[in-house]
Phi, psi and omega in degrees: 000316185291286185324340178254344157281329171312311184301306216271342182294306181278004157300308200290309192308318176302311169297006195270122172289343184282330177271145184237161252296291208320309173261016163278313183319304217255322169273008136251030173269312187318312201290292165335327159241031165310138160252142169255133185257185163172107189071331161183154167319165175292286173247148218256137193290179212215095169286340177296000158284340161305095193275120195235165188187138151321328178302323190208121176296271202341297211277329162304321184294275219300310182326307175304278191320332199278345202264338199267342192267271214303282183307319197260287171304321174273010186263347172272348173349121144092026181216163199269149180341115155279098180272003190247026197263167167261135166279346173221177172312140161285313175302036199243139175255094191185180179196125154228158210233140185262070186314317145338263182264036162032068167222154163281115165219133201240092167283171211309313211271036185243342187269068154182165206324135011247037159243357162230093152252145193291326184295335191258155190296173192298308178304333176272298169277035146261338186278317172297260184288358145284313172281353163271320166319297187298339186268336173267286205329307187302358173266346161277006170237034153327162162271001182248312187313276170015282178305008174230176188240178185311339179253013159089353174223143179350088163198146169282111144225046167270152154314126156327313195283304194292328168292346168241006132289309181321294194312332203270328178277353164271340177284342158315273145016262193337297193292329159275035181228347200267320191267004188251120184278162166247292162243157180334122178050022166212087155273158211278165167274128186289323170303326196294314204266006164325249204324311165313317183269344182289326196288334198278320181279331205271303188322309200272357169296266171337310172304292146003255178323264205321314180314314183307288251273302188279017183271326177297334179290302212226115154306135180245159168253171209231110186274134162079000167112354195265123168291190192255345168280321180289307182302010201240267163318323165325305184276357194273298196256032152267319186285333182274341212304140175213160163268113163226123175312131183318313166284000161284327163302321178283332157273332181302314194270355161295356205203310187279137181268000158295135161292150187281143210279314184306317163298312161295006174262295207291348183305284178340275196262028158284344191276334205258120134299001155283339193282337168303279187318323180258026177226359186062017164321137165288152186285358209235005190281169202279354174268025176229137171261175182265130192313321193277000188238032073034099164243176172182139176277280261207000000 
């Protein structure tokens, strides 16, 4: 799946009218040297000098903090990139992207249902744990990712020209998340969830393409009256679906750089003319964006 979303990245990257030779040359030297992590480390960190005891919550707490500060983090001081350490856990149900070392990770335990099962047709965990892959690969070409190179550090290499399209196709982005109301007079800020929403449309594109890719392979079927492109969407908003409280809702958007879950299923794909086409969508449906205010990065 990563290899075939990688491939749909880099279609997309070639096909882009916006972009011109130079700086296609150099972000797809990036997408090339992207690294993928995937379910747990090589070598596993070795915890046992931590001394924990029933006697004290508090001294347990210090015990930690101190192995994770001291042993660990202050133990990379003076020594050279650990390209093979993890920022998180296998046991994290979460997936994150490395501006620093321009790699992908996906730990164990995000990789099962409903956003991976080995048991579900291909359109369903593409539609899922594929648009979170295309949602990581796609934060290195972020409006924050952007800003690093194939190697991971902090440089400008776009065209003066091509860099001020990106921006005018990321203030699309901004302005429509600018316009999602949670309630009468509290909307999300489009700047704050920019990255997060530029990842979410490039992700559910690119998640798109590669599902073609591999349907050309193995026909997929059409489950339950769902053809394998509507279970392809379909599974995108089951995987994203939350119960969530209004003050919670209220605090996300002051702060969290996520968008409230209904909008990262409705941002992404009111923007994809597949999702129109494979839903019969109307040009007037409230799930269409209108051509001219229609974006795309990526």
């Amino acid at each position: 799946m990563v290899e075939n979303i990688v491939a749909a990245m880099h279609d997309t990257i070639e096909g882009l009218s916006w972009m011109g030779a130079e700086t296609k040359k150099k972000a797809l030297e990036k997408l090339s040297a992207l690294n993928t992590k995937i379910g747990y480390p090589d070598r596993w960190k070795d915890y046992s000098s931590i001394r924990l005891s029933r006697d004290s919550f508090w001294k347990n707490q210090e015990a930690a903090v101190r192995w994770n500060v001291i042993d660990d983090d202050w133990n990379l001081i003076g020594k050279r990139t650990d390209r093979g350490r993890w920022g998180m856990t296998p046991p994290t149900s979460n997936a994150y992207y490395s501006d620093l070392l321009n790699e992908i990770v996906f730990p164990a335990a995000i990789l099962q249902p409903p956003a991976f099962d080995l048991s579900a047709a291909d359109a369903i965990n593409y539609g899922s744990i594929g648009v979170v892959i295309g949602h990581e690969i796609s934060h290195g070409f972020d409006d924050q990712g952007a800003k690093f190179d194939a190697q991971g550090r902090l440089k400008n290499w776009w065209t003066p020209e091509d860099g001020k399209r990106f921006e005018e196709k990321t203030a699309c982005v901004a302005r429509q998340f600018d316009g999602y109301f949670i309630e009468p007079n509290i909307h999300h800020n489009g700047m704050l969830v920019l990255g997060e929403s530029i990842g979410d449309l490039a992700g559910a594109k690119i998640a798109y393409l590669a599902f073609q890719k591999a349907k050309a392979k193995h026909p997929a079927p059409t489950l339950n009256g769902f053809t394998p492109d509507q279970q392809f969407f379909i599974a995108w908003g089951q995987f994203r679906a939350d119960a969530i409280r209004p003050e919670t809702q209220r605090k996300m958007v002051q702060g969290d750089p996520h968008p409230i879950a209904k909008y990262r299923v409705i941002g992404p794909l009111s923007n994809l003319p597949a999702f129109a086409e494979t839903f019969g969508c109307k040009k007037d449906s409230a799930m269409v964006r209108a051509a001219g205010e229609r974006c795309e990065v990526w």
